[in-house]
VOBA-1610 file (N, C-alpha, C; in pm, whole numbers, padded with zeros to 5 digits, always signed):
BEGIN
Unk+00664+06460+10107Unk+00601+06533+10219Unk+00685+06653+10259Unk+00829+06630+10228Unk+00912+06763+10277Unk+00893+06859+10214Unk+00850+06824+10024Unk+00885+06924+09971Unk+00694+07023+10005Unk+00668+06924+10033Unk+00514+06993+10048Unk+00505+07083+10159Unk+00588+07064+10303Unk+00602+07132+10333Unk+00667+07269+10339Unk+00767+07247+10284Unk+00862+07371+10224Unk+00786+07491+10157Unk+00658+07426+10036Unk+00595+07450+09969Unk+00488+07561+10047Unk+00464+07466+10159Unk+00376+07543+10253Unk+00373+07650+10280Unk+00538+07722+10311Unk+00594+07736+10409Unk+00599+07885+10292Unk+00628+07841+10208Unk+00679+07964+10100Unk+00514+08047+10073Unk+00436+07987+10081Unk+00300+08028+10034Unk+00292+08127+10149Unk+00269+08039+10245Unk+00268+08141+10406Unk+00346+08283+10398Unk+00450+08269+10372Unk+00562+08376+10411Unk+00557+08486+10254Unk+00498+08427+10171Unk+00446+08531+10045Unk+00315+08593+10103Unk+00229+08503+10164Unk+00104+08569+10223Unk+00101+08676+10307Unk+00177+08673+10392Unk+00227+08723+10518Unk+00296+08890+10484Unk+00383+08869+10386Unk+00461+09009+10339Unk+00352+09080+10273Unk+00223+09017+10210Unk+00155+09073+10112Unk+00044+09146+10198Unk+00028+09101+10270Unk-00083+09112+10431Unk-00025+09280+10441Unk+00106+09264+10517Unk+00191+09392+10586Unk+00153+09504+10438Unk+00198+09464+10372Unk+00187+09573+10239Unk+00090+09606+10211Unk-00021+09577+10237Unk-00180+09576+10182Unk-00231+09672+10318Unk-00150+09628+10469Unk-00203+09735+10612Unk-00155+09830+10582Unk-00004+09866+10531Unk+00089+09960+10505Unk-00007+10049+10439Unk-00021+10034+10309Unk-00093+10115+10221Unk-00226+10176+10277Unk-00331+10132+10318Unk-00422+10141+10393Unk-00423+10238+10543Unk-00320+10223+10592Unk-00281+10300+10706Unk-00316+10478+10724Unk-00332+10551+10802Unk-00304+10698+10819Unk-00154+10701+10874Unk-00154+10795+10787Unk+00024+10869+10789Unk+00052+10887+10931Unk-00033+10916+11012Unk+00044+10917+11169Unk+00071+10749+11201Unk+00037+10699+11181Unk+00060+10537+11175Unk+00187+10460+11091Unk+00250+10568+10995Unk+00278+10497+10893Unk+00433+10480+10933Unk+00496+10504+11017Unk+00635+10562+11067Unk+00699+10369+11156Unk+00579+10383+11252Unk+00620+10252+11320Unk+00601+10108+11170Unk+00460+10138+11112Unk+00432+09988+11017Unk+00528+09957+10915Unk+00638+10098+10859Unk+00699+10100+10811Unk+00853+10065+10854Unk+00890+10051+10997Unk+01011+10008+11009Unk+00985+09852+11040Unk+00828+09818+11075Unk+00825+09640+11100Unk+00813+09574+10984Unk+00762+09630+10876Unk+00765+09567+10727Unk+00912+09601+10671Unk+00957+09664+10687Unk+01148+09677+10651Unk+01184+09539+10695Unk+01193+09588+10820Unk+01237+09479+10932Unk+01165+09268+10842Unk+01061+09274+10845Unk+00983+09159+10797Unk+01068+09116+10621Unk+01029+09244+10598Unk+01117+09159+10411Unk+01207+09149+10415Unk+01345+09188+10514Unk+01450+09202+10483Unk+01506+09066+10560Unk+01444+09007+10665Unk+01500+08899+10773Unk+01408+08771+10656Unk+01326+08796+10607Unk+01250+08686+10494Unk+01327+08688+10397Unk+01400+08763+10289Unk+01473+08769+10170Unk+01557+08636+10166Unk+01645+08535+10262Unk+01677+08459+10245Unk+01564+08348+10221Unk+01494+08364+10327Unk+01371+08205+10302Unk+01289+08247+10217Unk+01297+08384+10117Unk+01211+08360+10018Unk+01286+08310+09890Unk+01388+08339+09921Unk+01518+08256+09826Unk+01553+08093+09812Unk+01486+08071+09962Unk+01515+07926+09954Unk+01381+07832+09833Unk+01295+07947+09844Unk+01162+07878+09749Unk+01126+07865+09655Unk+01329+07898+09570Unk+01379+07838+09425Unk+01330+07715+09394Unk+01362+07646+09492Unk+01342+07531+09468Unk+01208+07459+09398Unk+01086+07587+09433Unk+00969+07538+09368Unk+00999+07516+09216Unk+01080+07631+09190Unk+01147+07648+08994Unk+01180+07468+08956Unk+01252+07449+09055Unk+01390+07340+08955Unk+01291+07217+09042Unk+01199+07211+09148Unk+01183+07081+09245Unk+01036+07047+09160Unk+00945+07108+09075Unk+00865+07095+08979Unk+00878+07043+08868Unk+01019+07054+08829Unk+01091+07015+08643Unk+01049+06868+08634Unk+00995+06831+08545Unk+01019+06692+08490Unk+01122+06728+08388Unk+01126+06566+08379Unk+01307+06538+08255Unk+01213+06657+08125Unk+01262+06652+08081Unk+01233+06697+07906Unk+01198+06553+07820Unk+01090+06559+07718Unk+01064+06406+07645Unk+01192+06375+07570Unk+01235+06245+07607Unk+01345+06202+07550Unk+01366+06208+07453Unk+01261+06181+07339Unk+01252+06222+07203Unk+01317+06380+07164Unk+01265+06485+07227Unk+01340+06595+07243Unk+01501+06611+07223Unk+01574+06575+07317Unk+01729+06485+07335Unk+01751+06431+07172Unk+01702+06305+07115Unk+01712+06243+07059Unk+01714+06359+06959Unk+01638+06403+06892Unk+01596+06526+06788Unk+01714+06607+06810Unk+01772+06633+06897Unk+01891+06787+06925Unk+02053+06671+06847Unk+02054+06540+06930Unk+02143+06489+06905Unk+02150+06430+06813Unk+02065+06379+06722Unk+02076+06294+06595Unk+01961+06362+06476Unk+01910+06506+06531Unk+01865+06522+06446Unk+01697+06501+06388Unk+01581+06570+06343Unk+01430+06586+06334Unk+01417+06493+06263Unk+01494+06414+06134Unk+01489+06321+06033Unk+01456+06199+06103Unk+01546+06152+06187Unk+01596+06020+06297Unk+01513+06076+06412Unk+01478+06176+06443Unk+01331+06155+06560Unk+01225+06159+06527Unk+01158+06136+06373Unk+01021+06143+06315Unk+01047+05963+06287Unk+01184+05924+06247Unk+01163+05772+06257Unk+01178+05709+06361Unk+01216+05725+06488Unk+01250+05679+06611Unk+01065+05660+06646Unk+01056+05811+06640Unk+00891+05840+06722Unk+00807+05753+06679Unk+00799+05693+06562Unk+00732+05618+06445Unk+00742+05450+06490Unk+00832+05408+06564Unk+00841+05271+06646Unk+00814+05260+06778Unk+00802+05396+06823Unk+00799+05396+06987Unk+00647+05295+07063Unk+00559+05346+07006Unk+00447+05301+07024Unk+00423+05093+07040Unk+00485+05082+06919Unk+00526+04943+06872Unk+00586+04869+07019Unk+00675+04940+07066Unk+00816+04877+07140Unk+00713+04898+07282Unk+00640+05018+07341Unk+00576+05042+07482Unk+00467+04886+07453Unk+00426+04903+07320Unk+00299+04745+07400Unk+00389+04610+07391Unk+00505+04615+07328Unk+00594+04448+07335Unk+00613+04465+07496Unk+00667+04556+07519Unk+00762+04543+07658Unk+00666+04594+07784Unk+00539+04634+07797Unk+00486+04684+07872Unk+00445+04546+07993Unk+00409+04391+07949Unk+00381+04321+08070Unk+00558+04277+08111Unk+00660+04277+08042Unk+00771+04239+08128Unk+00797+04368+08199Unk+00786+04484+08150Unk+00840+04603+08240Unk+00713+04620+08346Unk+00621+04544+08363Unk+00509+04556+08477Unk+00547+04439+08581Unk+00613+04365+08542Unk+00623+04245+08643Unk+00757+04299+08681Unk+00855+04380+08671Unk+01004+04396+08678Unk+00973+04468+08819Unk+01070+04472+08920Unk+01071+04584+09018Unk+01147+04652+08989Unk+01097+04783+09012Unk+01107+04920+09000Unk+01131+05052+09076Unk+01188+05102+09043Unk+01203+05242+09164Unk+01032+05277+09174Unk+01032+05359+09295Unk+00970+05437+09351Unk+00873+05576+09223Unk+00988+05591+09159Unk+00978+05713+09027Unk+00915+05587+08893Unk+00910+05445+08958Unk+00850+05382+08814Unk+00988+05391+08715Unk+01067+05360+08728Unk+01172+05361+08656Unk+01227+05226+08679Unk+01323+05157+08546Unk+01409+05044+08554Unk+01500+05100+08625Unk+01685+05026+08705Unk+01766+05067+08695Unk+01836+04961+08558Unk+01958+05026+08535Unk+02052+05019+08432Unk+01993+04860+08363Unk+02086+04711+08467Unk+02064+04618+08427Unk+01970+04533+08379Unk+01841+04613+08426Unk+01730+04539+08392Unk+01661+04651+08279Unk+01700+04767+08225Unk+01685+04804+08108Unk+01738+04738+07981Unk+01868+04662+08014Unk+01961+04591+07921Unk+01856+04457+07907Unk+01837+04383+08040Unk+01754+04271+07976Unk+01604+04297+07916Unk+01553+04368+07996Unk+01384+04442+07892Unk+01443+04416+07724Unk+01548+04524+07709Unk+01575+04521+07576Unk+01555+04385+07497Unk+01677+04320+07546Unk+01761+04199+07490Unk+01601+04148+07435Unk+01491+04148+07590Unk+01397+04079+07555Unk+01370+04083+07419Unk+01317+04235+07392Unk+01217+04254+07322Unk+01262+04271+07160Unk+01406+04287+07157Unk+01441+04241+07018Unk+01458+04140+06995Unk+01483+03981+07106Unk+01400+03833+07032Unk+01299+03831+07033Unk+01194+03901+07073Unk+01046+03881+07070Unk+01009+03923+06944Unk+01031+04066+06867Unk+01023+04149+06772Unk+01107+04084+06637Unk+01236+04031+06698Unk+01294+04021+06527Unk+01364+03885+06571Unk+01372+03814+06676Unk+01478+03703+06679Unk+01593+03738+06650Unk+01615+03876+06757Unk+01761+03901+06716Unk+01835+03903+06848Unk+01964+03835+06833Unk+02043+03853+06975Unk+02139+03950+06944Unk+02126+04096+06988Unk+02202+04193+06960Unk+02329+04209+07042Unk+02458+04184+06968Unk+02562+04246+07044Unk+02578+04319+07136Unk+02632+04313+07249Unk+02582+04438+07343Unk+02501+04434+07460Unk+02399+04394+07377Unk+02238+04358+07494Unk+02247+04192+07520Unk+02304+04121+07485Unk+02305+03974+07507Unk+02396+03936+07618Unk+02367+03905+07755Unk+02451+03887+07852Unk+02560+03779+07812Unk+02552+03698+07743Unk+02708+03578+07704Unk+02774+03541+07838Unk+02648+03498+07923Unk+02707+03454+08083Unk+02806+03549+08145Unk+02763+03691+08121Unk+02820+03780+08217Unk+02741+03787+08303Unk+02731+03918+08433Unk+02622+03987+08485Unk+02544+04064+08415Unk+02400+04055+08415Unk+02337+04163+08337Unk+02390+04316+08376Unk+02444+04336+08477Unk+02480+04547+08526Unk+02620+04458+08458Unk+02667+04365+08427Unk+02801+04431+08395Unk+02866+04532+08283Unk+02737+04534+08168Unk+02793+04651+08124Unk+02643+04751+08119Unk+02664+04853+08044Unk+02500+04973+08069Unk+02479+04925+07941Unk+02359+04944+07939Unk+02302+04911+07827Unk+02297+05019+07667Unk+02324+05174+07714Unk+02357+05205+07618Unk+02506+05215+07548Unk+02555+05133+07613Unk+02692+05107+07523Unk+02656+05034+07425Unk+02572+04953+07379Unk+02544+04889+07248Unk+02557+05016+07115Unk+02587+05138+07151Unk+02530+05263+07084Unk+02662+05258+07016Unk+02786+05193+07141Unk+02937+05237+07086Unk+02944+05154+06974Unk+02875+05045+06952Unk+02897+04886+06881Unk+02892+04944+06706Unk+02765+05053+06734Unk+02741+05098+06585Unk+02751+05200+06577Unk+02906+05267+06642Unk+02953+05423+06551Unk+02890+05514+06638Unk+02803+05503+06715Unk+02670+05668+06762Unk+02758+05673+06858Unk+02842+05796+06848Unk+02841+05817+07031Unk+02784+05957+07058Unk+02708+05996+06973Unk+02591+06113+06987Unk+02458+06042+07069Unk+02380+05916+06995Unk+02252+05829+07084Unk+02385+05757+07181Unk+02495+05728+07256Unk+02518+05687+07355Unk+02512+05790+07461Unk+02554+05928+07445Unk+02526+06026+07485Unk+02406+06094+07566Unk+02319+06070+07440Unk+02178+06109+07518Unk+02140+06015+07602Unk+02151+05883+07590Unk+02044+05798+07696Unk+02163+05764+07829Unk+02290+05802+07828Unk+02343+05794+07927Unk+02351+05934+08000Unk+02308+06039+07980Unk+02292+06189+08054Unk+02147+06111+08106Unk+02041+06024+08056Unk+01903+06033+08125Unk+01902+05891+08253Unk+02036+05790+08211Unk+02032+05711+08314Unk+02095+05798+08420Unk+02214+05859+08370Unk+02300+05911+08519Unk+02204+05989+08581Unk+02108+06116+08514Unk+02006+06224+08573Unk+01906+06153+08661Unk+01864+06012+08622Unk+01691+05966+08668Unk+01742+05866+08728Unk+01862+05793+08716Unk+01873+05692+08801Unk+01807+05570+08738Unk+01740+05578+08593Unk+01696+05425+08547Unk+01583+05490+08447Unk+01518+05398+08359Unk+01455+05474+08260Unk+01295+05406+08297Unk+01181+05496+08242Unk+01098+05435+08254Unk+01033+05338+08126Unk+00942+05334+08113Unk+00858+05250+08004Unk+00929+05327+07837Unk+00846+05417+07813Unk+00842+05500+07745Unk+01020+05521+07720Unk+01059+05549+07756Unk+01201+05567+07773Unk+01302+05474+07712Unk+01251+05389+07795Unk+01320+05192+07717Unk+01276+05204+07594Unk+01098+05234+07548Unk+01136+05206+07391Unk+01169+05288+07324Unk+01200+05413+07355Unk+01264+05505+07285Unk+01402+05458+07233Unk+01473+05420+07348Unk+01613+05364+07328Unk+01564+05252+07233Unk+01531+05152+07236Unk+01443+05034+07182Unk+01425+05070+07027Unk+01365+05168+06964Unk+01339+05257+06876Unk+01452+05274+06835Unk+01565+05409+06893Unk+01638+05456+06810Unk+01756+05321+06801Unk+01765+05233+06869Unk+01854+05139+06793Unk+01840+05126+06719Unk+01686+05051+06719Unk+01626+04961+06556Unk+01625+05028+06457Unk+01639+05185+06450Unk+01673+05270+06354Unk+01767+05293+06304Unk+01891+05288+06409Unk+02022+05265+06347Unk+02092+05153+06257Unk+02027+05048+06335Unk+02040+04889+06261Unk+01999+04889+06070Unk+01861+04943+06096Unk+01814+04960+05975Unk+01877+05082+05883Unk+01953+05178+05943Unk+02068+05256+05859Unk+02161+05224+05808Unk+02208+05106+05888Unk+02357+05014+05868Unk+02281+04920+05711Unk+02165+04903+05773Unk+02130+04773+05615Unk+02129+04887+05509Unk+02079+05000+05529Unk+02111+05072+05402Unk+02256+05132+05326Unk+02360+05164+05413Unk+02468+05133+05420Unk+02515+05012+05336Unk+02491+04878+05388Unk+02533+04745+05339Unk+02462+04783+05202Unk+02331+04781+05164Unk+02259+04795+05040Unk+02323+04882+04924Unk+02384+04962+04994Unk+02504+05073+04902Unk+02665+05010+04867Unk+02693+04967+04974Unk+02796+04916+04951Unk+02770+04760+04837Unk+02675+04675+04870Unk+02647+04583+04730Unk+02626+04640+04658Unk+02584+04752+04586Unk+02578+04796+04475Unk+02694+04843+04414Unk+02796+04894+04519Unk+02905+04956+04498Unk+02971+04852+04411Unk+03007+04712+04480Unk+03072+04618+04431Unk+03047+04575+04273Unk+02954+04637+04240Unk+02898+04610+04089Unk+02919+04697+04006Unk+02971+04824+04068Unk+02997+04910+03948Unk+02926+05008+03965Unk+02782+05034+04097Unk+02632+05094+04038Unk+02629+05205+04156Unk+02542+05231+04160Unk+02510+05382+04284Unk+02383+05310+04301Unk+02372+05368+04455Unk+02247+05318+04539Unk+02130+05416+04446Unk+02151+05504+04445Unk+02044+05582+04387Unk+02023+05589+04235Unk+02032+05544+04147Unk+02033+05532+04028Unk+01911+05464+03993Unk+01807+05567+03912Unk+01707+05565+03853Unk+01656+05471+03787Unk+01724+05440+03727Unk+01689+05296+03632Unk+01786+05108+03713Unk+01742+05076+03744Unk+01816+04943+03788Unk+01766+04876+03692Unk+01775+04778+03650Unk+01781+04645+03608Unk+01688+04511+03682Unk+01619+04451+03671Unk+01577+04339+03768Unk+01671+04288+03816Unk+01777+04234+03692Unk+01867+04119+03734Unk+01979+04232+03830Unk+02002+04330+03810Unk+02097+04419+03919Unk+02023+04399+04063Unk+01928+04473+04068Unk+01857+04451+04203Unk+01830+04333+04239Unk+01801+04272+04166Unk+01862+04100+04256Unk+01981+04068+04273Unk+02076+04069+04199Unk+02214+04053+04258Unk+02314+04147+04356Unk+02192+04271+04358Unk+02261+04346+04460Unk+02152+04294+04607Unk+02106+04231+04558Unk+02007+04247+04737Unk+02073+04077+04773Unk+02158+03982+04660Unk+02204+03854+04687Unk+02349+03923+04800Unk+02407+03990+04716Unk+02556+04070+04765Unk+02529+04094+04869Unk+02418+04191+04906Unk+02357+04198+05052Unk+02354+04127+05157Unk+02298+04030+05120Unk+02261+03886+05220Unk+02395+03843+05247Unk+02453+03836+05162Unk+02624+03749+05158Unk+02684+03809+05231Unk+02680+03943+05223Unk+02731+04016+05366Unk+02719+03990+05459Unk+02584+03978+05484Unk+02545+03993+05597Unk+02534+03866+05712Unk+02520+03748+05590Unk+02514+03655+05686Unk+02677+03575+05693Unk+02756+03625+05625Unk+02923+03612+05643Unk+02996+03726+05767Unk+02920+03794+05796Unk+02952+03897+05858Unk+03100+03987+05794Unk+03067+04042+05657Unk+03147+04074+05589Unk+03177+04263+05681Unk+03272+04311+05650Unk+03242+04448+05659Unk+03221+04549+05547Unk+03098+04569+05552Unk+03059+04628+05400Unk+03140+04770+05376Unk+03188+04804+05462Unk+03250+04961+05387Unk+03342+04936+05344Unk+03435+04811+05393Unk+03573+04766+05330Unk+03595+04718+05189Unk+03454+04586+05177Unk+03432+04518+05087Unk+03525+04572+04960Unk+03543+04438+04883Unk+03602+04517+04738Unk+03519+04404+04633Unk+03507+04471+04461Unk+03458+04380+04385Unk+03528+04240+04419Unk+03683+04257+04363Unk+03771+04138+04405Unk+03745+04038+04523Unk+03714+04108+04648Unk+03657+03995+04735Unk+03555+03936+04728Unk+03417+04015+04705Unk+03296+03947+04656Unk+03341+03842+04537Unk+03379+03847+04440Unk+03410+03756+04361Unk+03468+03632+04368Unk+03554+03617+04517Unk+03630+03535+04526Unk+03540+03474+04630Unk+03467+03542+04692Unk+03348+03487+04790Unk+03262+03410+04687Unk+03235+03478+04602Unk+03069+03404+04523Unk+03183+03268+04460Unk+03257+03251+04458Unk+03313+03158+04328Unk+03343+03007+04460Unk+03380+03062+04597Unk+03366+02959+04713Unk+03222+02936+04812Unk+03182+02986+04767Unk+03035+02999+04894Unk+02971+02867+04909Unk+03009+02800+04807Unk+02959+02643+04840Unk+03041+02572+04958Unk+03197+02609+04955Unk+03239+02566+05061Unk+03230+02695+05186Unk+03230+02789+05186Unk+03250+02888+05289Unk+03074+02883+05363Unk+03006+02899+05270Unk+02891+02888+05328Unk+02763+02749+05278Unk+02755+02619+05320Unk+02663+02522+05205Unk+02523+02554+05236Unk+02441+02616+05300Unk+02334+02621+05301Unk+02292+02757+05234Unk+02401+02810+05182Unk+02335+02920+05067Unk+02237+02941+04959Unk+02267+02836+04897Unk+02131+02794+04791Unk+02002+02808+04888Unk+01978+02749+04976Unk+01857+02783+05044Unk+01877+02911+05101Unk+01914+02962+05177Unk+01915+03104+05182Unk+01915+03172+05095Unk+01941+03191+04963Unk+01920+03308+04816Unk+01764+03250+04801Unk+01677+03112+04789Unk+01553+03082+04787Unk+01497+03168+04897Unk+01509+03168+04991Unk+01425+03219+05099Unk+01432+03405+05064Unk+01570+03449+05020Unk+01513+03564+04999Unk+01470+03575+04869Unk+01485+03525+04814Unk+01386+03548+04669Unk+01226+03595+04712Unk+01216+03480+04790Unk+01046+03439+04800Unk+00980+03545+04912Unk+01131+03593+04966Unk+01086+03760+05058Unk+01047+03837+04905Unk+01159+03866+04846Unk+01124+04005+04778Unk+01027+03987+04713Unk+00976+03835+04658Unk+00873+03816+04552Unk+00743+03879+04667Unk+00710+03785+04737Unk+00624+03892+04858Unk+00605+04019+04901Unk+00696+04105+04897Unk+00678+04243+04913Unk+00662+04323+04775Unk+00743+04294+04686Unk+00743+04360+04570Unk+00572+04384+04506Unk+00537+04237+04515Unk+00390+04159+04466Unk+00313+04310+04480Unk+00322+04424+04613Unk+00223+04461+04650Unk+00195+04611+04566Unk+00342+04641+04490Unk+00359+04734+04403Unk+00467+04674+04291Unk+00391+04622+04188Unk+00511+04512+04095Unk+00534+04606+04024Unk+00456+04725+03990Unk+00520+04856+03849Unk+00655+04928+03918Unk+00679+04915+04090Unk+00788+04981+04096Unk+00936+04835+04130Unk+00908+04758+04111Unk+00981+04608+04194Unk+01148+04669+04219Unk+01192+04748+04096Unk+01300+04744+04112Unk+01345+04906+04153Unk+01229+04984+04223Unk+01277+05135+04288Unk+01318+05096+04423Unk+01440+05202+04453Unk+01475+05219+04586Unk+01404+05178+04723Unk+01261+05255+04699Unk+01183+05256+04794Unk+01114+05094+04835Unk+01131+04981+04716Unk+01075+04843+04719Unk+01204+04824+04801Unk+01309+04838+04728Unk+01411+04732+04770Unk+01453+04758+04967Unk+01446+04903+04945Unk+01444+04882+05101Unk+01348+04852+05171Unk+01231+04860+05123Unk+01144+04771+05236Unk+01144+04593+05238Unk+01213+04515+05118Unk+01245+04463+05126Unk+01353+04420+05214Unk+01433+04464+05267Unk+01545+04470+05310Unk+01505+04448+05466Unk+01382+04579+05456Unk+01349+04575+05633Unk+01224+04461+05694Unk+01144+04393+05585Unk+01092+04278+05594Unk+01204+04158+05598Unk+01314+04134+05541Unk+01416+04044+05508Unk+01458+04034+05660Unk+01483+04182+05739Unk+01529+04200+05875Unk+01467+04173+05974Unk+01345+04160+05991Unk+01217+04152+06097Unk+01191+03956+06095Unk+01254+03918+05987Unk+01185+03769+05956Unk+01321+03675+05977Unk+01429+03738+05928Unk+01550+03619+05966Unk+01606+03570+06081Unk+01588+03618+06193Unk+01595+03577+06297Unk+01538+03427+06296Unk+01357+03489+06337Unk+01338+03316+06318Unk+01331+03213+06197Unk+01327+03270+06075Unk+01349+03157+05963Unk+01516+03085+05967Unk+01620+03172+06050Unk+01732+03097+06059Unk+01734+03020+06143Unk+01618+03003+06244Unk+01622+02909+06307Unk+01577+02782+06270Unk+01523+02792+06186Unk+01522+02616+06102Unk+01620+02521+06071Unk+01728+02606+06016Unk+01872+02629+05977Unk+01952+02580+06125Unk+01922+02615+06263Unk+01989+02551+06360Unk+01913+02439+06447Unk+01790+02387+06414Unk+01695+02294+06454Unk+01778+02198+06353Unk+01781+02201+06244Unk+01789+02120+06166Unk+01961+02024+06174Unk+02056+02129+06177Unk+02187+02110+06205Unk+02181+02071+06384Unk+02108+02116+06493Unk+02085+02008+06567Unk+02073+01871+06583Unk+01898+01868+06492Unk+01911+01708+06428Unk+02015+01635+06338Unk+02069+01711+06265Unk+02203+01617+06229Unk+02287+01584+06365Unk+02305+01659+06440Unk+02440+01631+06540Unk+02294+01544+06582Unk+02224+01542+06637Unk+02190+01411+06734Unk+02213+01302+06681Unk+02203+01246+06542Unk+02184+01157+06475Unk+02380+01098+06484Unk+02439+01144+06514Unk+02532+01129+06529Unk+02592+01092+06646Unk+02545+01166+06741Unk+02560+01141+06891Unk+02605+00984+06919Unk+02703+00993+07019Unk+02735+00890+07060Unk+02651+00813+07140Unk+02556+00738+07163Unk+02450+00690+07220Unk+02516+00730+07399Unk+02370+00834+07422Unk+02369+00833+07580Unk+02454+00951+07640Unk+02596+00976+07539Unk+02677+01079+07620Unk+02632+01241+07586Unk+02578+01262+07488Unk+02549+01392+07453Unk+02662+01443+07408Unk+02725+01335+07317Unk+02846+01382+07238Unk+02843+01314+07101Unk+02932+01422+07031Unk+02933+01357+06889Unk+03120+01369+06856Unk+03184+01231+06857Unk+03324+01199+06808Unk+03362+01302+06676Unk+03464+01372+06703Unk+03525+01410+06580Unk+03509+01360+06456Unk+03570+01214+06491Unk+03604+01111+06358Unk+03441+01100+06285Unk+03315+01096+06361Unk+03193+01102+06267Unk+03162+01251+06270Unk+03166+01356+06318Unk+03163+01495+06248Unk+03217+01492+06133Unk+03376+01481+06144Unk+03440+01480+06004Unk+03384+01405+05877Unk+03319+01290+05882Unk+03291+01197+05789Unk+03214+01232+05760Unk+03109+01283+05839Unk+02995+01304+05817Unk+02997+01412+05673Unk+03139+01522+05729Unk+03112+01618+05613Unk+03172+01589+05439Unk+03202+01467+05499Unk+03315+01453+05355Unk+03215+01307+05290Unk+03128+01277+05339Unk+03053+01132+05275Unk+02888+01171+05273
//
């Protein structure tokens, strides 16, 4: 209402000077002596309050589309794929960000952008992302685009923290943008990892001709990474080797995990089998492999549940060392 009045106020006092100038002109020259020192007089005592009605300039601005930001800081490549999920992420999160309270401007603040998130990447992939997963803190205890520091960007931590500090909280659209350009980064890192298993073999990510049996043992190397939480840029052949030759003890439910991704890639590949072993299969393999393990690993902790119950000490909701241990050695 203030600024409407202000608004008012500037219209008036443009009207008003334009009035005098319009009698001025119009006038006979014996007239023109007095109209001319009260219109001096009029623009010159107005020049400040027509100055004050800058404000229409900068009190009109909306933000700029975040996507915009995103494009300057990471680049047209990474905002044609960001833009490309946005849509996806506004209908997951649109009834929790409708039930959330909200500023006045329709905006989250900070902490409840962090949980929207958290939401909507277990909803989307069954993923509890570093960062966005409270681990019995406060949700404001940290901002939510610090997850950005977790994976290297401090270009996307950048942009979405100039639009929390500017707006005071993000809106719909906004969240899945952020929402977006994570899941884009995530899926950069698997291509990353996908390079680095190949590395370990001797091969280049880009190399024209693969092999079946290569591209399967580089998308196995993959997985082994990933679900060891290896660091793939470090990796060396020598360690993979000494990994694959223990994985029965380092990891025992592996055999079923190399089945489960088999029966991914056999599924995606199926839909173009003349290219199975081009770049372009294996990474969409990679990003189906990513969208689905969340919850297929949860079988994997239902199941190792039911072992510990079966063990349980009747009644306490405990299971004795001495039958953990046995359990693993009999």
């Amino acid at each position: 209402q203030g600024v409407l009045a202000q608004a008012s106020h500037c219209v008036l006092l443009f009207r008003t000077v334009s009035e005098r100038v319009s009698i001025l002109s119009a006038s006979p020259k014996a007239a023109m002596a007095p109209l001319i020192l009260k219109t001096t007089l009029l623009v010159s005592t107005s020049l400040a309050s027509l100055a004050s009605c800058a404000f229409l300039e900068r009190g009109i601005e909306t933000p700029t589309d975040l996507l915009e930001d995103v494009e300057r800081g990471l680049g047209g490549t990474k905002r044609d794929d960001v833009e490309g999920r946005v849509a996806a992420f506004e209908d997951l999160m649109r009834p929790t960000f409708l039930a959330m309270p909200r500023t006045k401007e329709d905006r989250l603040p900070s902490a409840s952008v962090r949980y929207l998130l958290h939401r909507a990447f277990v909803e989307r992939h069954a993923w509890f992302v570093e960062g966005l997963v409270n681990g019995g803190e406060a949700w404001n205890e940290t901002s939510p685009v610090a997850v950005f520091a977790r994976h290297g960007n401090g270009e996307a931590q950048g942009v979405f923290e100039r639009r929390l500090a500017s707006e005071g909280g993000l809106t719909l659209r906004e969240t899945a943008v952020l929402a977006s350009t994570l899941e884009s980064l995530i899926q950069e890192e698997n291509v990353e990892r996908l390079r680095s298993a190949f590395r370990v073999m001797g091969l280049g990510l880009e190399a024209s001709a693969h092999t079946e049996w290569q591209v399967q043992q580089a998308v196995d190397n993959y997985m082994l990474m990933f679900v060891l939480g290896m660091n793939h840029s470090v990796v060396t052949p020598q360690l993979m080797e000494r990994t694959w030759r223990n994985i029965a003890r380092i990891y025992p439910t592996w055999p079923t995990t190399r089945k489960w991704v088999r029966e991914v890639r056999e599924e995606v590949v199926r839909e173009a089998p003349e290219a199975r072993t081009s770049l372009v299969s294996t990474l969409r393999v990679l990003e189906v492999m990513a969208s689905r393990y969340g919850r297929w690993q949860d079988s994997e902790c239902l199941a190792m549940k039911q072992d510990l119950v079966q063990l349980e000490k009747a009644g306490s909701g405990r299971v004795l060392l001495r039958d953990f241990y046995e359990a693993a050695l009999f």
